[in-house]
LUMGUBA-781546 format. One line per field, with one value per atom (N, C-alpha, C, O): residue in one letter; atom name; z, x, y. Coordinates in steps of 0.1 Angstrom, whole numbers, plus 5000, padded with zeros to 4 digits. Layout:
N
type (A/...)
atom (CA/...)
z (Z/...)
x (X/...)
y (Y/...)
END
This chain:
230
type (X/X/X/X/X/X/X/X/X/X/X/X/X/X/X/X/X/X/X/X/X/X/X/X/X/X/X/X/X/X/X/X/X/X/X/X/X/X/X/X/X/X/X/X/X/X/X/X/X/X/X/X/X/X/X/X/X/X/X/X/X/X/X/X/X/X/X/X/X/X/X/X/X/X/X/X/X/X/X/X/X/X/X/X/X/X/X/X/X/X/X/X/X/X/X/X/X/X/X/X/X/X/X/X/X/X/X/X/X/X/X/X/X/X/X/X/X/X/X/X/X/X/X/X/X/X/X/X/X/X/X/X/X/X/X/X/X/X/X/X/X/X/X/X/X/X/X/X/X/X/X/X/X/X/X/X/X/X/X/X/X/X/X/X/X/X/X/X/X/X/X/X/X/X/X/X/X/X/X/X/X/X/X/X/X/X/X/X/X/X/X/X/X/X/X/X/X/X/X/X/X/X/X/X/X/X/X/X/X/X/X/X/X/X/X/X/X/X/X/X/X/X/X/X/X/X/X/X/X/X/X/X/X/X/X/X/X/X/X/X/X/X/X/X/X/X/X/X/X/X/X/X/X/X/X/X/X/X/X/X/X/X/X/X/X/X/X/X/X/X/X/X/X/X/X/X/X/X/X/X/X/X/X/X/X/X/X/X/X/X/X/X/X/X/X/X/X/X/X/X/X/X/X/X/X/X/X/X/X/X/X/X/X/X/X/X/X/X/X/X/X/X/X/X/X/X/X/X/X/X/X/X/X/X/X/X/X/X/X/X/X/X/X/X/X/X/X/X/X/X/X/X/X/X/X/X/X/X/X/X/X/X/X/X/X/X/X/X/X/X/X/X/X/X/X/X/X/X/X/X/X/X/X/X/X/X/X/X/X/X/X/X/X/X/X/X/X/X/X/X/X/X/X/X/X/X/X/X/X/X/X/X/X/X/X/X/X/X/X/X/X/X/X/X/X/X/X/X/X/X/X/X/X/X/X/X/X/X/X/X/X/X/X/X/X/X/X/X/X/X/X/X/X/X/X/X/X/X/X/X/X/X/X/X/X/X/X/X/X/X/X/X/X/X/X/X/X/X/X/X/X/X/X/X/X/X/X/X/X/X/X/X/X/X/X/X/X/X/X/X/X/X/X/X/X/X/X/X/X/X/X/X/X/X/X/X/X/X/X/X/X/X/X/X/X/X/X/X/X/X/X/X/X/X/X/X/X/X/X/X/X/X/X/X/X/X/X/X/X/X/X/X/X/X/X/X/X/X/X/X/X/X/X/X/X/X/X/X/X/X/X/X/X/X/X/X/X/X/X/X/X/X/X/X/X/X/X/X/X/X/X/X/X/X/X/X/X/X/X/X/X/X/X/X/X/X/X/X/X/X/X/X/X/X/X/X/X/X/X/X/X/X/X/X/X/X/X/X/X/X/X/X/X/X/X/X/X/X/X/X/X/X/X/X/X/X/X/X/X/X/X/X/X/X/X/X/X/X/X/X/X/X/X/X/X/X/X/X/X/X/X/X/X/X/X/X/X/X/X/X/X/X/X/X/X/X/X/X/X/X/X/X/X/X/X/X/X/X/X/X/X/X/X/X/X/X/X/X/X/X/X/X/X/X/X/X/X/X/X/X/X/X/X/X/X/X/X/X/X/X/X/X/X/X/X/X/X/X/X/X/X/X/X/X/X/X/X/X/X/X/X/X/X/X/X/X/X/X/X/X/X/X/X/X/X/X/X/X/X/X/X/X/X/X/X/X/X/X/X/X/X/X/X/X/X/X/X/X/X/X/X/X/X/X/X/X/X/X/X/X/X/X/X/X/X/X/X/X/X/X/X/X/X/X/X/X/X/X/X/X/X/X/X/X/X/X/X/X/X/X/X/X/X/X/X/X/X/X/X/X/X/X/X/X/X/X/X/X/X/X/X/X/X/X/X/X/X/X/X/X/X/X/X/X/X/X/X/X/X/X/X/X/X/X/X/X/X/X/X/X/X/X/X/X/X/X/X/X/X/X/X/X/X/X/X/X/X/X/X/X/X/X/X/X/X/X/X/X/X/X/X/X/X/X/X/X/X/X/X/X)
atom (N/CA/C/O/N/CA/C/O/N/CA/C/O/N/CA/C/O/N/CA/C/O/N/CA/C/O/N/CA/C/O/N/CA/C/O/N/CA/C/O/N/CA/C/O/N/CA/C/O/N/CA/C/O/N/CA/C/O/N/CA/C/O/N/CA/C/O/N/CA/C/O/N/CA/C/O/N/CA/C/O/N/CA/C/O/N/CA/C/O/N/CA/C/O/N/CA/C/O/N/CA/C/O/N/CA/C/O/N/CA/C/O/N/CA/C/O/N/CA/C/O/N/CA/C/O/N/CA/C/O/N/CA/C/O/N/CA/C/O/N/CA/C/O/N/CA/C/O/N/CA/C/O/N/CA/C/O/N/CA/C/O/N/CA/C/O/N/CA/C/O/N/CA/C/O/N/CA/C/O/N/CA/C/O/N/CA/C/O/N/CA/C/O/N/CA/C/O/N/CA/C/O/N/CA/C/O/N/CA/C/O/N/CA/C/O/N/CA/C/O/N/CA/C/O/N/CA/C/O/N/CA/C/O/N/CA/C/O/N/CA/C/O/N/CA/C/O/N/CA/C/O/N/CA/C/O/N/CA/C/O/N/CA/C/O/N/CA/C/O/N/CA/C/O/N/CA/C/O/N/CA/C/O/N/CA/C/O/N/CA/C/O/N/CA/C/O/N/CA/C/O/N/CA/C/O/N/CA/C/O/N/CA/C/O/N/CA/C/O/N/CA/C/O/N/CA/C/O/N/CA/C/O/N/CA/C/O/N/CA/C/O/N/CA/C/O/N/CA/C/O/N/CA/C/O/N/CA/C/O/N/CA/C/O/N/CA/C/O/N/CA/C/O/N/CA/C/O/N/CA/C/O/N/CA/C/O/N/CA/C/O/N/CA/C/O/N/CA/C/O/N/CA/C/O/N/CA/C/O/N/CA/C/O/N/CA/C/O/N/CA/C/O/N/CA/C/O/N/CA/C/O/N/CA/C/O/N/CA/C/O/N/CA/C/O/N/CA/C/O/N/CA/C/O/N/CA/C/O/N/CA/C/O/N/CA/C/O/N/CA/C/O/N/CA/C/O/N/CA/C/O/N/CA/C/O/N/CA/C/O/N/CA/C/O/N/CA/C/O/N/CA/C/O/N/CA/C/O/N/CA/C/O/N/CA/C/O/N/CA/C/O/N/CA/C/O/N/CA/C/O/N/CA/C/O/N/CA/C/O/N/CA/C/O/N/CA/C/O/N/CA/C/O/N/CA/C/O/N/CA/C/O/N/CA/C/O/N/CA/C/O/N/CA/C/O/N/CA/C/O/N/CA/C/O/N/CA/C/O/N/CA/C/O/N/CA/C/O/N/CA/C/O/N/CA/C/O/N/CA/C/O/N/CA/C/O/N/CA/C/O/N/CA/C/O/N/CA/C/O/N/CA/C/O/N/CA/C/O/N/CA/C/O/N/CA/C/O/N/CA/C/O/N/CA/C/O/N/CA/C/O/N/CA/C/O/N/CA/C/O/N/CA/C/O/N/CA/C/O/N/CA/C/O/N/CA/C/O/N/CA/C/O/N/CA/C/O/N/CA/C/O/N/CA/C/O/N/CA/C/O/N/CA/C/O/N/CA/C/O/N/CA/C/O/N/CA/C/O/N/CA/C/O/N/CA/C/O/N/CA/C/O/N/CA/C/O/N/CA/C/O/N/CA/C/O/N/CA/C/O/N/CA/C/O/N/CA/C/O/N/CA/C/O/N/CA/C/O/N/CA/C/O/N/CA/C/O/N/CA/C/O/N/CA/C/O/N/CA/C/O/N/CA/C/O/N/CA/C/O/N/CA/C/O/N/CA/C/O/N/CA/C/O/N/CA/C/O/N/CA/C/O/N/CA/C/O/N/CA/C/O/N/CA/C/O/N/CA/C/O/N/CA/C/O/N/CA/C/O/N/CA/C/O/N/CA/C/O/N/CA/C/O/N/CA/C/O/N/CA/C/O/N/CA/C/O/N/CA/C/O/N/CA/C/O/N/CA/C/O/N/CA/C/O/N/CA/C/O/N/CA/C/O/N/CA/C/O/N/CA/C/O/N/CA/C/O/N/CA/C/O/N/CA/C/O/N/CA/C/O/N/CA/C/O/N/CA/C/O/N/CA/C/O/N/CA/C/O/N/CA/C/O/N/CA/C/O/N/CA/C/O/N/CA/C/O/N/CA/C/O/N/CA/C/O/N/CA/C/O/N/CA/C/O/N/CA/C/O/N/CA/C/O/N/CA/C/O/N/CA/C/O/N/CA/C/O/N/CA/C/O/N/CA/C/O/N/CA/C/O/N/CA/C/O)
z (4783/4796/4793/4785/4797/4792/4805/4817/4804/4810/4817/4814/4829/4835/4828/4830/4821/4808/4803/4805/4796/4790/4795/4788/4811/4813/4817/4817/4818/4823/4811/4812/4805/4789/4786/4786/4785/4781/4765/4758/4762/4746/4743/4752/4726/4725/4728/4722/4739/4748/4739/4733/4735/4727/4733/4746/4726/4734/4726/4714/4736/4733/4716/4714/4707/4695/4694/4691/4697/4695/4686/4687/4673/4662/4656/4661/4646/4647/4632/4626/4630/4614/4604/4607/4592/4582/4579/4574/4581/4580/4591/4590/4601/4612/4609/4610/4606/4602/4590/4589/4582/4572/4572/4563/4585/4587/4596/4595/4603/4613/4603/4606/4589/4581/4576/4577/4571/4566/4574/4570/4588/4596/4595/4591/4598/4599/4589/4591/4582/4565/4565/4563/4567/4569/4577/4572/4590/4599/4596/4597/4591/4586/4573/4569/4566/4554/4541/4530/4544/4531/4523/4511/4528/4519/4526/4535/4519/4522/4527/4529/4533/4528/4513/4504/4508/4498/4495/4492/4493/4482/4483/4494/4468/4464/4467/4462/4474/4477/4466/4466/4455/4448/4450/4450/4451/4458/4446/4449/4433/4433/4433/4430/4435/4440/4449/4450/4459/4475/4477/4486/4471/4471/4467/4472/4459/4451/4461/4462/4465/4474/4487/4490/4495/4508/4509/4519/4492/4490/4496/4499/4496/4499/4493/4485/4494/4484/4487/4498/4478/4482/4493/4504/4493/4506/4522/4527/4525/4538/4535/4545/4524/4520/4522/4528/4517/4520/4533/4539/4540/4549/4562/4573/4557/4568/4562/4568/4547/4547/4554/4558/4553/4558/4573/4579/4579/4596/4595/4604/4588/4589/4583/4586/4574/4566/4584/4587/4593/4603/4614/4619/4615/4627/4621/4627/4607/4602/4599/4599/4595/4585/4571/4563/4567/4555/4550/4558/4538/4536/4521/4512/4522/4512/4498/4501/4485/4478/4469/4464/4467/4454/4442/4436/4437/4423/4418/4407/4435/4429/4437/4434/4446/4460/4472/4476/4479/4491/4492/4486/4499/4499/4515/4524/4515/4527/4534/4528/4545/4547/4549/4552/4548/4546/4563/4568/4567/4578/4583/4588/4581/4587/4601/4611/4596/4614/4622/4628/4622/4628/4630/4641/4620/4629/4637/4644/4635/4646/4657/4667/4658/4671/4677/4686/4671/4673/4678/4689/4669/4678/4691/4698/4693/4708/4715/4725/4711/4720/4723/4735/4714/4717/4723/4729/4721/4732/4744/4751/4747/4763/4765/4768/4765/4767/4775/4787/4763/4765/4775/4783/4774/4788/4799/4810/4797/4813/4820/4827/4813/4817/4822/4833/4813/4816/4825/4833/4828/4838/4854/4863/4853/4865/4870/4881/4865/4864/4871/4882/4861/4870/4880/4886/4885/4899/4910/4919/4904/4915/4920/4932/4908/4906/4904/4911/4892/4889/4887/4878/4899/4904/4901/4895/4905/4907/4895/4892/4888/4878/4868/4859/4865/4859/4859/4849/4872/4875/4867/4859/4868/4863/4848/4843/4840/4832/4820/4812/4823/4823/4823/4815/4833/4835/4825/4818/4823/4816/4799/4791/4796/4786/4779/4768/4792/4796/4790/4779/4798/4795/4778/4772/4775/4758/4750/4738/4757/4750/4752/4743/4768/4769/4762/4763/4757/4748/4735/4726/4732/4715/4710/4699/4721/4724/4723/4717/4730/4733/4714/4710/4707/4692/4687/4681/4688/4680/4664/4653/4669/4658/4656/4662/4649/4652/4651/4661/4642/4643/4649/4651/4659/4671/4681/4688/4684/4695/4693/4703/4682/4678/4681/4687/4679/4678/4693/4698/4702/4718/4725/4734/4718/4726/4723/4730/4709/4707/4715/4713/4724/4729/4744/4750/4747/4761/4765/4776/4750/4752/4750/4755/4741/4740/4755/4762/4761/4774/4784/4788/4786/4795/4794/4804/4781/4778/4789/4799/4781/4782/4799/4804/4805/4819/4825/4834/4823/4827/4831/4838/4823/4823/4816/4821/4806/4797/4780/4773/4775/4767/4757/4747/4764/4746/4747/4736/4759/4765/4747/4736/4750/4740/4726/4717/4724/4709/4705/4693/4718/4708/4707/4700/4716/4714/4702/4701/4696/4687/4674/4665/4676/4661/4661/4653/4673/4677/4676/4672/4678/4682/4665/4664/4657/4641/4637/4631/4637/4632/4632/4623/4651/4652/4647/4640/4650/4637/4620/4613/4619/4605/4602/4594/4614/4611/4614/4609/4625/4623/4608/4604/4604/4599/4584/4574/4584/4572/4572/4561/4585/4590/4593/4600/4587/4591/4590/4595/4581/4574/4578/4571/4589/4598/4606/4607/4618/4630/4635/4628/4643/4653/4668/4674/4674/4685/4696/4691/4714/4718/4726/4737/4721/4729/4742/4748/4748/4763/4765/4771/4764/4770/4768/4778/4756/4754/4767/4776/4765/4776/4793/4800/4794/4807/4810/4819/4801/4802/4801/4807/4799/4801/4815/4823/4817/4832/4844/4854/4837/4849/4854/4865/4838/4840/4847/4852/4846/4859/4871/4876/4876/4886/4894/4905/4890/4891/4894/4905/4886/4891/4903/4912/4905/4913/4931/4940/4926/4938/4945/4957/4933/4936/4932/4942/4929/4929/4916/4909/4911/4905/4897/4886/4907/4903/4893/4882/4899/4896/4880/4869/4884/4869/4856/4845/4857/4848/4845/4836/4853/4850/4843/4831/4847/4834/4823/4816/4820/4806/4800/4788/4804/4798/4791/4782/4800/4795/4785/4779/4782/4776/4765/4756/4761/4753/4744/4732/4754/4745/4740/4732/4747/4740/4729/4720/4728/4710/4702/4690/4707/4697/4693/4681/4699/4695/4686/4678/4688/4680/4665/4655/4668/4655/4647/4636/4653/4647/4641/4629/4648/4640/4630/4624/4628/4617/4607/4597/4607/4599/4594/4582/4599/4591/4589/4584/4593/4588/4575/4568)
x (7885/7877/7863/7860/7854/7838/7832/7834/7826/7817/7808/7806/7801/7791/7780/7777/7774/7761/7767/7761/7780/7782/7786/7784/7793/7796/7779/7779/7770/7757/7750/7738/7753/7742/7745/7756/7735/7740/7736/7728/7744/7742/7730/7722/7725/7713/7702/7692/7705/7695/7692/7702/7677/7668/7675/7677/7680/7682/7672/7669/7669/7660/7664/7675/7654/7659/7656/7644/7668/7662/7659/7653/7664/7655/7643/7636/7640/7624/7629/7639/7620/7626/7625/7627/7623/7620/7603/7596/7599/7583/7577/7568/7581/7576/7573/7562/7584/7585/7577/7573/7576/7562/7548/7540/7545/7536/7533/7521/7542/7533/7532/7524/7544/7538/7520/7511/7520/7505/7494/7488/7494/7487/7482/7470/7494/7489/7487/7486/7486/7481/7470/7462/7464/7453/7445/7434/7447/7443/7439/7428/7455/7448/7443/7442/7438/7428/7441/7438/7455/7460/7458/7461/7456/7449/7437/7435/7424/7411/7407/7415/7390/7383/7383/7382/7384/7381/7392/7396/7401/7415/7420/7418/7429/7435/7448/7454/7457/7472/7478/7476/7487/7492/7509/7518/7511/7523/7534/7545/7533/7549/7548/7557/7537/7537/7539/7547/7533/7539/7552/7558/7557/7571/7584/7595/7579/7585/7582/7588/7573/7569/7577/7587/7573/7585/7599/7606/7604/7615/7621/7632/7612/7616/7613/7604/7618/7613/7601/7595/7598/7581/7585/7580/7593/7597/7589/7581/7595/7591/7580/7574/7572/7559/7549/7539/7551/7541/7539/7528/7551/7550/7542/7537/7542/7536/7519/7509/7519/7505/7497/7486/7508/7498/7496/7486/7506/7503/7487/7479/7485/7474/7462/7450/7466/7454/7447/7435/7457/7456/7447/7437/7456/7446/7434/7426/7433/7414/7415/7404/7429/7426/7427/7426/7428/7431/7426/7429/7418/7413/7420/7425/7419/7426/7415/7409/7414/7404/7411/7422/7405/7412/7410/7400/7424/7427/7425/7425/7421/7421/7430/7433/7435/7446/7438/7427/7446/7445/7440/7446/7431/7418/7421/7423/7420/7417/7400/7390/7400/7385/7375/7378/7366/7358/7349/7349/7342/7334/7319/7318/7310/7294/7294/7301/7279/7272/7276/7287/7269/7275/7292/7297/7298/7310/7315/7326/7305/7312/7307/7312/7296/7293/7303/7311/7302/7312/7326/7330/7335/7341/7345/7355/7328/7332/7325/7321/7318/7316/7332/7336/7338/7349/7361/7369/7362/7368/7369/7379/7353/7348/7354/7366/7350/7359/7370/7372/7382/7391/7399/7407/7397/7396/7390/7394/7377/7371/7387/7395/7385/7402/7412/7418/7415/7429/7425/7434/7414/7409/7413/7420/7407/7405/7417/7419/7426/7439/7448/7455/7445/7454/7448/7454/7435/7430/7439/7446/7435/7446/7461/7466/7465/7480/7489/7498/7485/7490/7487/7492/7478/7472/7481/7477/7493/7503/7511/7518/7509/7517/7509/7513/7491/7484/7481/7478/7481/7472/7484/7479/7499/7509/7510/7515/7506/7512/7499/7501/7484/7471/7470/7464/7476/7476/7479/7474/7494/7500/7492/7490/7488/7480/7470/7469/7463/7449/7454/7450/7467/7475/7471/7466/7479/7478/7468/7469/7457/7438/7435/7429/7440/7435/7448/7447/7459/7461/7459/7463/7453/7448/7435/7433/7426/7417/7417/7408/7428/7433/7430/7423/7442/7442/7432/7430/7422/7412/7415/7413/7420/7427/7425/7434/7416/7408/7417/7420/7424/7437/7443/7445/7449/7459/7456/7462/7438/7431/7426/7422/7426/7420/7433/7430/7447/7458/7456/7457/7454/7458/7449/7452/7437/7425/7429/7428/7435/7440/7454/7461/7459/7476/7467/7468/7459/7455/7446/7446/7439/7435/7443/7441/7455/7467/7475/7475/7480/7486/7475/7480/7462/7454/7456/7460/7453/7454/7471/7472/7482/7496/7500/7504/7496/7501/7494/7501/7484/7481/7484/7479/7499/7507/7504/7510/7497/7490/7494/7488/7503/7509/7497/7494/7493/7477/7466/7461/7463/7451/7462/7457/7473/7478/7479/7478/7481/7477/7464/7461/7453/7441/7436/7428/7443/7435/7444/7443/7451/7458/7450/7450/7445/7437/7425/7421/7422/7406/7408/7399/7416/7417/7426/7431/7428/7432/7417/7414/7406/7396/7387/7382/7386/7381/7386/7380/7399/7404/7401/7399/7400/7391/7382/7380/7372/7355/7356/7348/7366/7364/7372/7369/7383/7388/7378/7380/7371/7361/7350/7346/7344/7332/7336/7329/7350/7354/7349/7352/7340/7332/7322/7313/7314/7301/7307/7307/7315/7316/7318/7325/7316/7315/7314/7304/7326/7325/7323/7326/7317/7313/7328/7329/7341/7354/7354/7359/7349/7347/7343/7352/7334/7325/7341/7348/7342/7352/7364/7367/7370/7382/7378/7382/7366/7362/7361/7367/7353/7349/7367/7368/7377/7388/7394/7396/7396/7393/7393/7399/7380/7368/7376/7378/7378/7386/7399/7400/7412/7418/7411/7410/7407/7399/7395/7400/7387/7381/7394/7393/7408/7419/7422/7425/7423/7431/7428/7434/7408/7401/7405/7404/7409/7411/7395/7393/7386/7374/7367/7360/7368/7369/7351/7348/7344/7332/7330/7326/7332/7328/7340/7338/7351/7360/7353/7359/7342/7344/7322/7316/7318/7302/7313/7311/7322/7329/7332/7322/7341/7341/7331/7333/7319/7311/7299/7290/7302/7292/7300/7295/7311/7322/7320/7315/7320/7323/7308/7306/7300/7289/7282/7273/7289/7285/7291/7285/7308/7312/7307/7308/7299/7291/7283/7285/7274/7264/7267/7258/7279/7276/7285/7285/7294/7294/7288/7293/7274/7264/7259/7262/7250/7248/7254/7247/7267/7274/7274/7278/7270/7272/7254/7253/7245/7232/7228/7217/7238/7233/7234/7232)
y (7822/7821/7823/7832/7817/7816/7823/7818/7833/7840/7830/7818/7835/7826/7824/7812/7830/7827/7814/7803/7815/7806/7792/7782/7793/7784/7773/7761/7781/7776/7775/7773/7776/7772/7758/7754/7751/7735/7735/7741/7727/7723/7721/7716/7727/7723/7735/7739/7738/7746/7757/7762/7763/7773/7786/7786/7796/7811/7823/7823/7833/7837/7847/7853/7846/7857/7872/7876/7882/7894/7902/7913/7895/7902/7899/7891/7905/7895/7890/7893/7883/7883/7886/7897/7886/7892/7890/7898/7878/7877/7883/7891/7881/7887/7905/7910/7911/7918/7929/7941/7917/7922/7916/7916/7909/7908/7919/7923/7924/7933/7950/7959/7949/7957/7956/7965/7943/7939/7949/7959/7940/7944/7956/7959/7965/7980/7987/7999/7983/7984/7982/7991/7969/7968/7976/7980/7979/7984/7997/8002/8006/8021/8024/8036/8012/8013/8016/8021/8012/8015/7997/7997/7989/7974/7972/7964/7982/7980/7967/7958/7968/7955/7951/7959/7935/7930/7930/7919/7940/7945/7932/7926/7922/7918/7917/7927/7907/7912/7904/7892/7911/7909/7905/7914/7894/7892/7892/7886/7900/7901/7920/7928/7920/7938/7942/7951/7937/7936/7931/7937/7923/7916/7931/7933/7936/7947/7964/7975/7962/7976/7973/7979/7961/7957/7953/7950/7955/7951/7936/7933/7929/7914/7906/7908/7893/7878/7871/7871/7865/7862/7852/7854/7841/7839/7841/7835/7850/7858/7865/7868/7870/7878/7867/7869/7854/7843/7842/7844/7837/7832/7845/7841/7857/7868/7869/7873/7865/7868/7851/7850/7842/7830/7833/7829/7839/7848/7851/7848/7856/7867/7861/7864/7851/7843/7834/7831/7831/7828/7833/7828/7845/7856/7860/7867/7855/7862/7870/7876/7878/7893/7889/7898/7881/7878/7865/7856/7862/7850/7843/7850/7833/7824/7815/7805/7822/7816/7809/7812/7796/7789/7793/7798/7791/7800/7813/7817/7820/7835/7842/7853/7838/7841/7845/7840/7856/7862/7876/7884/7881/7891/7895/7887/7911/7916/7910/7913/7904/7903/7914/7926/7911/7923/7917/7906/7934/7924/7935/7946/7926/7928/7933/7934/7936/7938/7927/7927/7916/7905/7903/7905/7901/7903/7914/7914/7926/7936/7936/7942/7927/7921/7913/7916/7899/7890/7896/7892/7908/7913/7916/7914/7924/7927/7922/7928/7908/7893/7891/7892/7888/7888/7895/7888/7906/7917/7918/7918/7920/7916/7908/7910/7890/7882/7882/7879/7886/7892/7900/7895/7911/7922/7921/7925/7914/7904/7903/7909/7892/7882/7889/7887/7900/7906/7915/7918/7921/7930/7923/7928/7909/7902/7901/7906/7894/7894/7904/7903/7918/7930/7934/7942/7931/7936/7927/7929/7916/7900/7903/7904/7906/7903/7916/7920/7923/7935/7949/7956/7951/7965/7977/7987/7975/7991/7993/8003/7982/7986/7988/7994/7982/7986/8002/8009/8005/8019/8029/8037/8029/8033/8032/8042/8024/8023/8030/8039/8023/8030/8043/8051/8046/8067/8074/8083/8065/8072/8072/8081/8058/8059/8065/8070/8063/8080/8092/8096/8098/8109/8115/8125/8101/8104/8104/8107/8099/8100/8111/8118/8119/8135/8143/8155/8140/8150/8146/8153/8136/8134/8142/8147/8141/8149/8162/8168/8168/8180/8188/8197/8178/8182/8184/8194/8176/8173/8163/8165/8155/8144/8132/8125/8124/8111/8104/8098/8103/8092/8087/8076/8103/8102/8096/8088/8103/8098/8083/8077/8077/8063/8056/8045/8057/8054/8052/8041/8065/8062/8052/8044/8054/8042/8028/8019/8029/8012/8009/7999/8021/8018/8013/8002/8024/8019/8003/7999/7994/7981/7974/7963/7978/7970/7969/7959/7982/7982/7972/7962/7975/7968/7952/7946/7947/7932/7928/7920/7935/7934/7931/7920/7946/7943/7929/7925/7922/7912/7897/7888/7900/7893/7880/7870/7879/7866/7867/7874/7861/7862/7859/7865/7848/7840/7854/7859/7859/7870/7879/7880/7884/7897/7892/7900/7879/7879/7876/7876/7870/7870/7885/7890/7892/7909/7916/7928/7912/7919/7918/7926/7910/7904/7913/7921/7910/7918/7930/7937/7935/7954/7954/7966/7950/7953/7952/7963/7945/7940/7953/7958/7957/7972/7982/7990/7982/7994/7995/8004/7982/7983/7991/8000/7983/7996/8006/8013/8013/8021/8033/8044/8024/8033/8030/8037/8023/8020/8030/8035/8035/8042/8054/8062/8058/8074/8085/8096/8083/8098/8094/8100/8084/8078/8084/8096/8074/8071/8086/8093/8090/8103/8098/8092/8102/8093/8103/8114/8106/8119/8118/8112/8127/8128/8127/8117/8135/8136/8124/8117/8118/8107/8093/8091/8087/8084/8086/8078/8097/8098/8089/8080/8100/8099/8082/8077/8075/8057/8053/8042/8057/8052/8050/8041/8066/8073/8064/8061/8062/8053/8037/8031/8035/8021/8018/8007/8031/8032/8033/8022/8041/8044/8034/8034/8024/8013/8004/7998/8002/7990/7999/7993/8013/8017/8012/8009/8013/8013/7999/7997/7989/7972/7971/7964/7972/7973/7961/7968/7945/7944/7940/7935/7945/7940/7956/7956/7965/7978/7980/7986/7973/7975/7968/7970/7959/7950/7952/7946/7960/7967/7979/7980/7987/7999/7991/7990/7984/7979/7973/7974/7967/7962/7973/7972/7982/7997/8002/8012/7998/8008/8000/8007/7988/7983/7983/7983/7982/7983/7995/7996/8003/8017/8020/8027/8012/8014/8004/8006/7990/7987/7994/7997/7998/8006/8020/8024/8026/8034/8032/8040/8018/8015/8009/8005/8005/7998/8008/8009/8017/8028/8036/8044/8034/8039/8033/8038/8019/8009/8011/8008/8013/8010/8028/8031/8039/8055/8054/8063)
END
């Protein structure tokens, strides 16, 4: 006897996959590798060392670094391989030319459409910047600021909006995790510009949400600009 799922599936028909797969998989290893500075800028990815450390076949190891050769963490040289990119003043501009962008969008979006579940899910994100803070723990607190731009893009409900910010918010994590013994960020100030940014979806307020992020965002240019020329 065939279940109703089944009797309503037509041949042929795509079903969704819940595992990810094995490249998928070590690509989003890569990533955060990249991201927390354990495969520097420049560094060399040696694919039957990497193949041997993730315990997989170069197979699926190619196919996750060409992911990435993709999103612009990783560049492709003839006859010397694949290189962590390294990245300038200018591109840390460009970044958060591009960021803004980004969260413009997904900002606009949740003021429209998904107000109550932004303010809910944001809070709770906040939450975990004022206890990362609390520690005194750059990581934890760096880790929470990148959960709260990830959550912002997310509730938006724009699938292309979350993966062009995935790239972008690994790219930031770069400099900053490159500028760690620079970058000095003012905690408080930080939390509060978060704050602000609920605050602002809560009010529905979208001209006032989007003068907050633009002050926000340019305030961490600026001071990772300055980290980058101390």
């Amino acid at each position: 006897m065939l279940g109703t799922d089944e009797q309503n599936q037509q041949p042929g028909e795509l079903e969704p996959v819940q595992r990810k797969s094995t490249a998928a998989i070590v690509a989003d290893q890569l990533r955060a590798a990249i991201m927390y500075g354990s495969l520097p800028p420049g560094s060399q990815l040696g694919e039957a060392e990497l193949a041997a450390r993730l315990g997989v076949s170069r197979g699926p190891l190619r196919e996750a670094m060409q992911r990435l050769v993709a999103e612009g963490l990783l560049r492709s040289e003839p006859h010397r391989g694949l290189f962590v990119m390294t990245l300038d003043a200018d591109d840390v501009r460009d970044i958060y030319l591009a960021r803004l962008a980004v969260e413009r969008a997904a900002c606009e979006q949740i003021v429209r459409h998904h107000r109550v579940e932004a303010v809910a899910e944001l809070t709770a994100a906040q939450s975990r910047m004022v206890a990362a803070a609390g520690k005194g723990d750059p990581i934890e607190l760096a880790d929470a600021d990148q959960e709260f731009h990830e959550t912002l893009v997310r509730v938006s409900g724009s699938p292309r909006l979350q993966r062009m910010a995935q790239t972008l918010l690994v790219e930031k994590r770069m400099c900053l995790t490159a500028l760690q013994d620079k970058y000095h960020a003012d905690v408080q100030a930080l939390v509060d510009e978060h704050k602000g940014l609920v605050d602002a979806i809560e009010a529905g307020d979208e001209q006032l949400l989007l003068q907050r992020l633009q002050a926000h965002m340019n305030d961490a240019l600026n001071r990772l600009n300055g980290s980058m020329t101390s």
